[in-house]
C-alpha positions as CSV (number, residue, x, y, z in Angstrom):
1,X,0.0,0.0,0.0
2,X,1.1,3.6,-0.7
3,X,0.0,6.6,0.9
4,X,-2.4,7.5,-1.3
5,X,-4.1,4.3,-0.9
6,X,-3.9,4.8,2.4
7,X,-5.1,8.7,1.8
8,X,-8.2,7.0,0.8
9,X,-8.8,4.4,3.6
10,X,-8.2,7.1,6.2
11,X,-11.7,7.6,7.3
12,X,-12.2,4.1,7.6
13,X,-9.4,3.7,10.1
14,X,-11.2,6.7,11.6
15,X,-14.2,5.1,12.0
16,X,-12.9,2.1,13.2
17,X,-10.7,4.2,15.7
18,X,-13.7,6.1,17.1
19,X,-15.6,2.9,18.0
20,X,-12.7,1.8,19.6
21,X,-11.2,4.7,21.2
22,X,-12.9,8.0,21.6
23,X,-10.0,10.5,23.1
24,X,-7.7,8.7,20.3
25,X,-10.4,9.7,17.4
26,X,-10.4,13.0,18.6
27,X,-6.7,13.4,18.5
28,X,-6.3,12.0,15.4
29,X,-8.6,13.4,13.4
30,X,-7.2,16.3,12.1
31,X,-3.7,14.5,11.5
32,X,-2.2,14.6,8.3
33,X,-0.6,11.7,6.3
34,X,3.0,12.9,5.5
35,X,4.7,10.0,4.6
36,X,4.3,6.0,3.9
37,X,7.9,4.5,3.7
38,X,7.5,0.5,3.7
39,X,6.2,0.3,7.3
40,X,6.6,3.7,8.7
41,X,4.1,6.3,8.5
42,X,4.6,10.0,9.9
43,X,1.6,12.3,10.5
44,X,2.0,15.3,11.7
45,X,-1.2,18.2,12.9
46,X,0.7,21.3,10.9
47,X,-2.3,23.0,9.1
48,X,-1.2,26.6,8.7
49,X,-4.5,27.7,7.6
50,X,-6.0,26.7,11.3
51,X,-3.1,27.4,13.6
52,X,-0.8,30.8,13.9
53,X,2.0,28.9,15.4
54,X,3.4,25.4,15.6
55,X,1.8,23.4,18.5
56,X,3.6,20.0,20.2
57,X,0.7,17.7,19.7
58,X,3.1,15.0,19.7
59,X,4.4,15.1,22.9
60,X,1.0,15.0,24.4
61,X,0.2,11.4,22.5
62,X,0.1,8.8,24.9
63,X,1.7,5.3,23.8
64,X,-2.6,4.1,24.2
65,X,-3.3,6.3,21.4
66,X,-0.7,5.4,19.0
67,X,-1.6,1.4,19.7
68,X,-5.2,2.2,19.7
69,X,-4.4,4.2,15.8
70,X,-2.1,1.3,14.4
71,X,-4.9,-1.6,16.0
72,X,-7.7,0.5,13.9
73,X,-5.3,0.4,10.8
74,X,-4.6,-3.1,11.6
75,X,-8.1,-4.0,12.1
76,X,-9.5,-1.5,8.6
77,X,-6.2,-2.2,6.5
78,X,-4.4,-5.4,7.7
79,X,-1.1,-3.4,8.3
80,X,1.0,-3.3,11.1
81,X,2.3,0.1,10.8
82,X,4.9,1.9,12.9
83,X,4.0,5.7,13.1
84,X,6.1,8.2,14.2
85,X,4.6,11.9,15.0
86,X,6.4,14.7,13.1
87,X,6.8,18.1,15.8
């Protein structure tokens, strides 16, 4: 899968996510899909047109989150992804 396929499944994993995990939903929601590289993806919240400054979203992910996001992806996609949070 590239990112683009996965681009396209996203909401899917979402929706699998919010029935699994509420807070995690919430946090992820708004991430964007930077880059798919074999079995690493990064996201990362930067939308300038919504925030003045850069925020550190990423160090307020707990390790729950992340495994509650790559179960949904697991569960939606069959991938086991390793995703790292760009800051």
């Amino acid at each position: 899968m590239d990112l683009s396929e996965l681009k396209a499944n996203w909401n899917d994993v979402l929706d699998e996510l919010e029935k699994t995990n509420r807070v995690a939903w919430l946090i992820f929601f708004d991430a964007r899909l930077v880059s798919l590289i074999g079995d690493k993806l990064v996201i990362d919240f930067l939308d300038r047109t919504k925030l003045a400054a850069n925020h550190d979203f990423a160090s307020h992910i707990s390790s729950a989150q992340l495994s509650a996001l790559t179960g949904a992806i697991l569960t939606v996609l069959n991938l086991e992804l390793e995703i790292s949070v760009k800051s």
